[in-house]
C-alpha positions, 0 to 999 in steps of 0.5 A: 319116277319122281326125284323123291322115289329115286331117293328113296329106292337109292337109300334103300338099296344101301346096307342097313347100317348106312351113316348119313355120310354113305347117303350123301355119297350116293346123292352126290355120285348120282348127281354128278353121273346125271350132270355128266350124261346132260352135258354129253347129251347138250354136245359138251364134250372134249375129243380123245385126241384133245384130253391126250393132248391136254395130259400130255402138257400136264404131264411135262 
């Protein structure tokens, strides 16, 4: 399915009386989601153990 189709399918499952704000929202959720899953796919990530070591210091 192309990017364009995508879109598509995507405004037309939102309700019917959707501002152009509610698309937005849903173009930038799908689009940090995608970012996500190809920075996990590329070994970018950070160990359990590392994020409650990092909120700990954070937390202080």
């Amino acid at each position: 399915m192309s990017t364009k189709e995508e879109v598509i399918n995507l405004i037309k499952d939102l309700q019917e009386n959707a501002t152009i704000e509610d698309i937005m929202r849903e173009l930038y959720v799908r689009l940090r989601i995608e970012k996500g899953i190809q920075e996990l796919d590329a070994g970018k990530v950070v160990s359990h153990d590392k994020v409650k070591e990092k909120l700990g210091e954070w937390l202080k």
